[in-house]
C-alpha positions as CSV (number, residue, x, y, z in Angstrom):
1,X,-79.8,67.0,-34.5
2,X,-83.5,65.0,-34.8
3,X,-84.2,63.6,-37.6
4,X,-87.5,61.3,-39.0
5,X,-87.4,57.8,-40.2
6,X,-90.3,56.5,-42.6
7,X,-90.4,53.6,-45.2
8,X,-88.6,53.5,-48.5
9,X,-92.2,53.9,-50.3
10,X,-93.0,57.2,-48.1
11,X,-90.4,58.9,-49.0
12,X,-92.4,62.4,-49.7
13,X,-93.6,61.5,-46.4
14,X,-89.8,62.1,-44.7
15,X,-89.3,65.4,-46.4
16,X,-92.7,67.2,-45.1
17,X,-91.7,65.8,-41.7
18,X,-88.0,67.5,-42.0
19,X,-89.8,70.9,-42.7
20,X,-92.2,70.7,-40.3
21,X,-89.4,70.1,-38.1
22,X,-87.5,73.0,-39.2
23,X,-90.2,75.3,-38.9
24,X,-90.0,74.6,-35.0
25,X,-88.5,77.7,-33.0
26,X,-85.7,77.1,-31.5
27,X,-87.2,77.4,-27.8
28,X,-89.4,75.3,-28.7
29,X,-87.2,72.5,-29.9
30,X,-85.0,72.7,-26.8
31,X,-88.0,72.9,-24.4
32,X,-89.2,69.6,-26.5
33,X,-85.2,68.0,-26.1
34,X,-85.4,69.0,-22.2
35,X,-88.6,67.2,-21.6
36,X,-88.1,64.5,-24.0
37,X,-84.5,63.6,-24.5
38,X,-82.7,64.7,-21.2
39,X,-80.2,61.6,-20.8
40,X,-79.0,61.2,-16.8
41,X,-75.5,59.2,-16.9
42,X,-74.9,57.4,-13.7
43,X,-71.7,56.1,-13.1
44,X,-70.9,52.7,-11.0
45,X,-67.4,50.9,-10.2
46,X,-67.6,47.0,-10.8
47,X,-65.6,45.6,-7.9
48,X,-65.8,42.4,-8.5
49,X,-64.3,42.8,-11.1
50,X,-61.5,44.7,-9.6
51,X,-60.7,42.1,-7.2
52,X,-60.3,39.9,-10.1
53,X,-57.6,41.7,-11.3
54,X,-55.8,42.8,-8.6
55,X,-55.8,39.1,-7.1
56,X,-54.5,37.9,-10.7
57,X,-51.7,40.7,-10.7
58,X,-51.0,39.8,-6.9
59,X,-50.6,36.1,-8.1
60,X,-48.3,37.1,-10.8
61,X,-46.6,39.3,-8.8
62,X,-45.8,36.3,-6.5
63,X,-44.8,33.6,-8.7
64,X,-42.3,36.4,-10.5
65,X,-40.6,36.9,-6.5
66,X,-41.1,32.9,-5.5
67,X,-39.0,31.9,-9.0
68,X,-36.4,35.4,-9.0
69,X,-35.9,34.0,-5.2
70,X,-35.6,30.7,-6.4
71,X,-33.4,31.4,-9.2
72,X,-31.4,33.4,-7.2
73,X,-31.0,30.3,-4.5
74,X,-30.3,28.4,-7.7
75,X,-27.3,30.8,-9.0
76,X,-26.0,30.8,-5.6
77,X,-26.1,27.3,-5.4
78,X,-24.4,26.6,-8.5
79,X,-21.5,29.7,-7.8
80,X,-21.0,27.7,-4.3
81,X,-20.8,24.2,-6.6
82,X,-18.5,26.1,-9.1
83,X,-16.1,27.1,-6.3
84,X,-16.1,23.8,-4.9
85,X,-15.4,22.0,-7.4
86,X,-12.6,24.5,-8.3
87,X,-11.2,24.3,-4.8
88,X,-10.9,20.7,-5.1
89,X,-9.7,20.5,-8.4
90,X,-7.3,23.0,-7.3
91,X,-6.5,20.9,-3.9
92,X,-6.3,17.6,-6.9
93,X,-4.1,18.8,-8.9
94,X,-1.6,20.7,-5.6
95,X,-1.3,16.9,-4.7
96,X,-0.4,15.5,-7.9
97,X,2.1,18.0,-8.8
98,X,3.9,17.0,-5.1
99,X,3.1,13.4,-5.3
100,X,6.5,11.6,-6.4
101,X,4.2,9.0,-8.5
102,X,3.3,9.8,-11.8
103,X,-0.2,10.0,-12.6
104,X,-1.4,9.6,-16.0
105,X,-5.1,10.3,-17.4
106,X,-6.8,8.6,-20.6
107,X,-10.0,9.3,-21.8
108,X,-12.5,5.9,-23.0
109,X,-11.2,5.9,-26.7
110,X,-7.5,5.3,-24.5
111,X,-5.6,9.1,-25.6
112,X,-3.5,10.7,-23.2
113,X,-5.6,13.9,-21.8
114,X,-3.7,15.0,-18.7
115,X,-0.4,14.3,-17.0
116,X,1.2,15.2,-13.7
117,X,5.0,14.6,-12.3
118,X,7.4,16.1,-10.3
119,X,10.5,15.3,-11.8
120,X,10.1,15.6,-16.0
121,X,13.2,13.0,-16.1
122,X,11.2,10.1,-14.9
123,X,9.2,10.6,-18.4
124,X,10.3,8.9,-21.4
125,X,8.9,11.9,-23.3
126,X,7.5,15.8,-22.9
127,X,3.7,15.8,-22.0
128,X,3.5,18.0,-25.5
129,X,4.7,15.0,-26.8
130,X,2.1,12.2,-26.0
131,X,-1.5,14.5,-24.5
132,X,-3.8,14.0,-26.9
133,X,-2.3,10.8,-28.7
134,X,-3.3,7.3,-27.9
135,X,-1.1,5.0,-25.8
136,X,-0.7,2.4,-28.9
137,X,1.2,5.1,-30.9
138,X,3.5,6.8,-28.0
139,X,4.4,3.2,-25.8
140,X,6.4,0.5,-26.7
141,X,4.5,-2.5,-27.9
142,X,5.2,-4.9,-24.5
143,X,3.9,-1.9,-22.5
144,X,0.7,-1.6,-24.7
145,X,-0.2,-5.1,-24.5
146,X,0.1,-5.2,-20.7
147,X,-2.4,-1.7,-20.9
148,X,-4.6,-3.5,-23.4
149,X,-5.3,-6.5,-20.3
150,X,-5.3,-4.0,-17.5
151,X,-7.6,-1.8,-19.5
152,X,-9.6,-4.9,-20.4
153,X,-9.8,-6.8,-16.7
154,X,-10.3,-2.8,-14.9
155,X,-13.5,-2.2,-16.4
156,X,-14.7,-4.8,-14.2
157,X,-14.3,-2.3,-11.2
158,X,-10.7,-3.7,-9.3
159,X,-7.9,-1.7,-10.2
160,X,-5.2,-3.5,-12.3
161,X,-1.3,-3.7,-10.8
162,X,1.9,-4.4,-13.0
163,X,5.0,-4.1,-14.0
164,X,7.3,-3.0,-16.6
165,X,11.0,-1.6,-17.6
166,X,11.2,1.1,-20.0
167,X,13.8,3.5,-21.3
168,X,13.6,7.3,-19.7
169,X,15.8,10.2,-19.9
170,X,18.1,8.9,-17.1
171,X,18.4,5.2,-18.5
172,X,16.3,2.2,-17.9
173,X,14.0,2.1,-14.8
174,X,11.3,-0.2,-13.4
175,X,7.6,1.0,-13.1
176,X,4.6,0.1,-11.3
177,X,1.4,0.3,-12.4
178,X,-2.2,0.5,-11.0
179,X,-4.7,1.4,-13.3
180,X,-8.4,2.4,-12.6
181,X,-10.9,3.0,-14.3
182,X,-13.7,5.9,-14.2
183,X,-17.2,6.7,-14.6
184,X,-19.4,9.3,-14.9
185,X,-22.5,10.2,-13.2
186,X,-24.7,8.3,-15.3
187,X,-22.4,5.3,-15.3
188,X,-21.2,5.7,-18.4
189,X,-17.4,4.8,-19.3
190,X,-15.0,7.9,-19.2
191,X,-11.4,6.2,-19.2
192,X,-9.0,5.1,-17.0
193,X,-6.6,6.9,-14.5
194,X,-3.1,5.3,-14.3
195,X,-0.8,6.2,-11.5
196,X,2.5,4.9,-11.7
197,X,5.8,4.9,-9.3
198,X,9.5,3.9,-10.2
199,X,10.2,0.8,-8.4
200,X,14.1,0.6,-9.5
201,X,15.6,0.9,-6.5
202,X,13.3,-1.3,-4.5
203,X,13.5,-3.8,-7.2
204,X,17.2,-3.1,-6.9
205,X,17.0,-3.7,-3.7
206,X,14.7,-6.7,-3.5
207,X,17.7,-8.2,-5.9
208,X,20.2,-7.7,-3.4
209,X,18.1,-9.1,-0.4
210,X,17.5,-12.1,-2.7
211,X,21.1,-12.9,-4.0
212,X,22.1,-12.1,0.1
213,X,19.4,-14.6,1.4
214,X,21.0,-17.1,-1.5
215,X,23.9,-16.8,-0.2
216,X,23.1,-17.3,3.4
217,X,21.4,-20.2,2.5
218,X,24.2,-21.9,0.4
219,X,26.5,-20.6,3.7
220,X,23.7,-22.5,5.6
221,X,23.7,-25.8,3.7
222,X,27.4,-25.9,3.2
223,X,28.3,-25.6,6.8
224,X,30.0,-29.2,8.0
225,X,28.6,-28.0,11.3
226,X,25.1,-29.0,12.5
227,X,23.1,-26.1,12.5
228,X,19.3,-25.7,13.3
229,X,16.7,-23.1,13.6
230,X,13.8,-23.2,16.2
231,X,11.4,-20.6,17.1
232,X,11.7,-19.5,20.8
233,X,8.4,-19.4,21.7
234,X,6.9,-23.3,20.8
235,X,10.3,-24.8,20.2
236,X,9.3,-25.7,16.7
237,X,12.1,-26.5,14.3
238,X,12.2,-24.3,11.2
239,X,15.3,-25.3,8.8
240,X,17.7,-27.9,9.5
241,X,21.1,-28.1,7.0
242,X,22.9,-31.0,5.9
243,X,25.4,-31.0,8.9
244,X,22.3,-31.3,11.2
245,X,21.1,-34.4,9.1
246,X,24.6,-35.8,8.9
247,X,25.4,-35.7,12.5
248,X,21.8,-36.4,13.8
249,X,20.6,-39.1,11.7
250,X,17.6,-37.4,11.2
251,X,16.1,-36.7,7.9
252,X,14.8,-33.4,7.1
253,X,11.2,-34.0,6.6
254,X,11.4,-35.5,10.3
255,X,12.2,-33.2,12.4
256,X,11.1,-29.7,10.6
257,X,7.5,-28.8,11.9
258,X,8.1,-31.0,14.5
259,X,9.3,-29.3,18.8
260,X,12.8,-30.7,19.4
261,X,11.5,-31.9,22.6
262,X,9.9,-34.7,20.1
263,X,13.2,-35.5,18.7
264,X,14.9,-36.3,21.5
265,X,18.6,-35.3,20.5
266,X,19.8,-34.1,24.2
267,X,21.2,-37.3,26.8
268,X,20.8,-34.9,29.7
269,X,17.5,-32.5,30.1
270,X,19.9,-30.4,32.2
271,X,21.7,-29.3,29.2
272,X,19.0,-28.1,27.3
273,X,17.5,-25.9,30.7
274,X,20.7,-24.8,31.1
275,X,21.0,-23.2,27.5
276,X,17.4,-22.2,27.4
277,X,18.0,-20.3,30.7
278,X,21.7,-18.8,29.1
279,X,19.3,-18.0,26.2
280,X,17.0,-16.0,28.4
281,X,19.8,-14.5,30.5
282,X,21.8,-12.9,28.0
283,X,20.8,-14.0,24.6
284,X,23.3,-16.1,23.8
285,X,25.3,-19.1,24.9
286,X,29.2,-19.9,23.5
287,X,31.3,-22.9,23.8
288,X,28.7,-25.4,25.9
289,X,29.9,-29.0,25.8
290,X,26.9,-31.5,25.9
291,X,26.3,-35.0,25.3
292,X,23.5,-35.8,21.7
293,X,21.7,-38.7,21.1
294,X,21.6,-39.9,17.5
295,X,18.5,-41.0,15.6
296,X,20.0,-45.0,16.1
297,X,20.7,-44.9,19.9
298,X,24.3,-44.1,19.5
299,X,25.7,-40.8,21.6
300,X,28.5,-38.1,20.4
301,X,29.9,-35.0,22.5
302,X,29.5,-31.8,20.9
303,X,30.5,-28.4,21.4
304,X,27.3,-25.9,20.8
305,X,26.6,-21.8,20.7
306,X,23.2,-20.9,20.4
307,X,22.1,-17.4,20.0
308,X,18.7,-16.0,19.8
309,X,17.4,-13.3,17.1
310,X,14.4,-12.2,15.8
311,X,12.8,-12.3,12.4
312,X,9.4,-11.0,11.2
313,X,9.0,-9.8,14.3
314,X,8.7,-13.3,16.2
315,X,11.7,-14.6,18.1
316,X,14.0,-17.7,16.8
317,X,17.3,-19.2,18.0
318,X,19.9,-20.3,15.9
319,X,22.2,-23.2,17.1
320,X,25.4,-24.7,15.5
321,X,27.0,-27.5,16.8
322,X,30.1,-29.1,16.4
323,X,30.9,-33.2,16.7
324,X,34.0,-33.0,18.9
325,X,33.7,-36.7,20.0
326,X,36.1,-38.0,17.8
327,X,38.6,-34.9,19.5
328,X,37.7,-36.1,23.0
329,X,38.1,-40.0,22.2
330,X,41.7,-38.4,21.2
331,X,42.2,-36.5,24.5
332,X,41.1,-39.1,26.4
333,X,43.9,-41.3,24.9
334,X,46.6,-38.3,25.2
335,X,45.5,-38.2,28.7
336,X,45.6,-42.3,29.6
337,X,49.1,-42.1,27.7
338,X,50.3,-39.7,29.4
339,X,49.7,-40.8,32.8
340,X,51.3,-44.2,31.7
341,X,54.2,-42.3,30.8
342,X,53.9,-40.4,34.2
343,X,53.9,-43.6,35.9
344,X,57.0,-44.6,33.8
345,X,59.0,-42.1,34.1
346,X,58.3,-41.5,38.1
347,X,59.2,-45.3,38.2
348,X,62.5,-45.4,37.0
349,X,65.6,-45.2,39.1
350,X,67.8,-43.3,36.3
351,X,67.1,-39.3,36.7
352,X,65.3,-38.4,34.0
353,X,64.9,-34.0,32.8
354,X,63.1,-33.0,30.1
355,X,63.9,-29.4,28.5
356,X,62.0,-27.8,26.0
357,X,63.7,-25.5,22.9
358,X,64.8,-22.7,25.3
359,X,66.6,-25.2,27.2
360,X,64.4,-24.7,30.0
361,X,62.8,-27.8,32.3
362,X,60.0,-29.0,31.9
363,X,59.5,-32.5,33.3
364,X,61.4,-34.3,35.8
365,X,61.5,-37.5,38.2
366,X,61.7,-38.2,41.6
367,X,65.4,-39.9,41.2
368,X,66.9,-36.7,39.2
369,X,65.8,-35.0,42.3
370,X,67.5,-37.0,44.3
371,X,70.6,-37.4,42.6
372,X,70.8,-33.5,41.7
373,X,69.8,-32.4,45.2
374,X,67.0,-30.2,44.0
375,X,63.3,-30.5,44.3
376,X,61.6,-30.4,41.3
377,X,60.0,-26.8,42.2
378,X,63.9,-25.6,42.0
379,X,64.7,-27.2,38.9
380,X,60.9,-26.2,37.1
C-alpha cells in the first residue's frame, strides 16, 4: 500500500495524488515497487555479544557447583560433627551410668537439669523428684549453704571439695563433694557439674584407724617400760614415752630429732653393733642384757628387744627396754648369800641334808657324807 503525504493546508492536494495513484496499472505499480522499493534483509550474528552471555551463564554456572559442593562439604561436615558429638555424648553418659559416684548437673540460675547413679538408694530422693527444681528447695539448709560457697569460690575456675552427712533411703551416709563449674564457648556461665561419692565407709574407717592409733598411743605412753622409736636408716629418734624419759633422764624435746648416737645412752659401743647387726640379720632382737648410761652419769642394766618394722614405706625400729638393775643388785646379793651359806654349811662338822617337799635331797655337806658313807652324787 503507497500512500502521499502533503501539508494540513493542501489537503485537495493529497486526494488528486491518491487518484492519480490509483489510476496506475497494476504492472506498472509493481514494476515501479521493484525498482524503487525492493528491500534486501541481510542477516548478521553479534558474537560479541554471545560470548558475553555464555561467559556470564558459565560464571553462574560455576558459582552454583563451587557453593552446591561447598554446601555439600558443609552438610557433611556438620552430619560427621552431629555424630561425634552423639558418640561422645553417648560414650559420657555409658560412663556415668557405671561410675559408682554420683554426678549431678545444674544449670547457671542453680536447678537440677540432669542426674546419673548406679544405685537409686544412694539418692535421698527420685530424679522426677528434684530435675528441674533448684537446690535451695530440694536440700537441706546446711547442704545449701555449703553449695552457696562452693558455687560462689568455683566460678573462680578451681573446683570446690567438701563434705556433708545427709539422710538417704538406706540411713545416714557421708558425701563428698567436688563441684565445677562450666562454660560455654563464648565464655559465658552455664552452671556447675557436681560429682559426688559416699565416703561412709572410709570415714568409718578413718574413725577406726584414729581411735586404734589413740589407743596405741595411750598403750605407748602408759607403758612403765622405756620404749623408743628410731628410723633405721639415719638413726633419728622419732617418739620417746614416759618410761624412756623416766629411766633415761632425758627430756623429750632432747632427744626427738636428735641420732641416738648424740645421746649417748649405751656404756659399751659393742652392744649397740651387736643389736644393729641382730636387727639386720633377722629383724629382730629378744632378751639382750646391756649396760645404759643415764642423762647424770649414773649406769643401770637393762633387758632390751628391738624389732624393726616399716611405716609409710620407710623403715623404723621399735625398742623397749626394761630397768632390771634393781633385780640384778638382788641376784647379786642371793648369789653372795648363798655362797656364804655354802661356805657355812660345807664348814661345819655336824652332817647337814636338805630335802625339799617330795622328801627328796637337795643339799648336802661334806661331813653327812662322811658320816652316812655316801657321796653326795648317791644321796642327790
Amino acid at each position: 500500500t503507497h500512500a502521499f503525504a502533503v501539508r494540513k493546508d493542501w489537503a485537495p492536494l493529497a486526494t488528486i495524488l491518491d487518484k492519480g495513484l490509483a489510476a496506475i496499472p497494476t504492472e506498472t505499480r509493481s514494476s515501479i515497487n521493484r525498482k524503487y522499493f525492493s528491500i534486501v534483509v541481510s542477516e548478521t550474528v553479534n558474537y560479541t555479544l554471545l560470548w558475553q552471555l555464555a561467559g556470564v551463564a558459565l560464571l553462574i554456572i560455576g558459582m552454583i557447583l563451587y557453593w552446591n559442593r561447598r554446601l555439600a562439604k558443609e552438610i557433611i561436615s556438620r552430619k560427621q560433627t552431629e555424630q561425634l558429638l552423639q558418640d561422645t555424648s553417648e560414650r559420657l553418659r555409658s560412663i556415668l551410668a557405671s561410675m559408682e559416684d554420683l554426678v549431678f548437673v545444674l544449670d547457671a540460675e542453680g536447678r537440677f537439669t540432669e542426674s546419673y547413679q548406679d544405685d537409686p538408694e544412694k539418692m535421698m530422693m527420685s530424679p522426677a523428684a528434684f530435675v528441674g527444681k533448684h537446690y535451695r528447695k530440694v536440700l537441706p539448709a546446711p547442704l545449701c549453704v555449703q553449695l552457696d560457697e562452693a558455687i560462689a569460690h568455683a566460678n573462680g575456675g578451681d573446683a570446690q571439695h567438701f563434705e556433708y552427712p545427709l539422710e538417704v533411703r538406706t540411713g545416714w551416709r557421708w558425701f563428698h563433694a567436688a563441684l565445677s563449674a562450666r562454660y560455654q564457648s563464648n565464655g559465658e556461665f552455664a552452671g556447675n557439674t557436681v560429682v559426688v561419692r559416699d565416703i561412709t565407709e572410709h570415714r568409718q574407717a578413718m574413725q577406726q584407724l584414729q581411735e586404734n592409733q589413740e589407743l596405741l598411743e595411750l598403750v605407748f605412753n602408759l607403758n612403765p617400760d622405756s620404749t623408743i622409736i628410731t628410723r633405721l636408716t639415719d638413726g633419728i629418734v622419732i617418739k620417746v614415752n614416759e618410761g624412756f624419759t623416766r629411766m633415761s633422764g632425758f627430756a623429750r624435746e632432747q632427744v626427738v630429732g636428735k641420732q641416738t648416737l648424740s645421746v649417748d645412752l649405751w656404756e659399751n659401743p659393742e652392744d649397740r653393733q651387736h643389736v644393729i647387726d641382730e636387727l639386720a640379720r633377722k629383724g629382730i632382737c629378744e632378751n639382750y642384757e646391756a649396760i645404759f648410761k643415764r642423762k647424770e652419769g649414773s649406769k643401770l642394766v637393762g633387758i632390751m628387744s628391738a624389732r624393726r618394722f616399716t611405716s609409710q614405706g620407710i623403715p623404723h625400729v621399735i625398742t623397749v627396754t626394761r630397768n632390771i638393775t634393781e633385780r640384778k643388785q638382788i641376784e647379786l646379793v642371793l648369789r653372795q648369800n648363798e655362797e656364804r651359806y655354802r661356805s657355812l654349811i660345807t664348814a661345819m662338822a655336824e652332817g647337814i641334808v636338805m630335802q625339799n617337799h617330795d622328801g627328796e635331797i637337795v643339799e648336802c655337806n661334806a661331813a653327812a657324807e662322811r658320816i652316812l658313807g655316801l657321796t653326795r652324787e648317791q644321796m642327790m
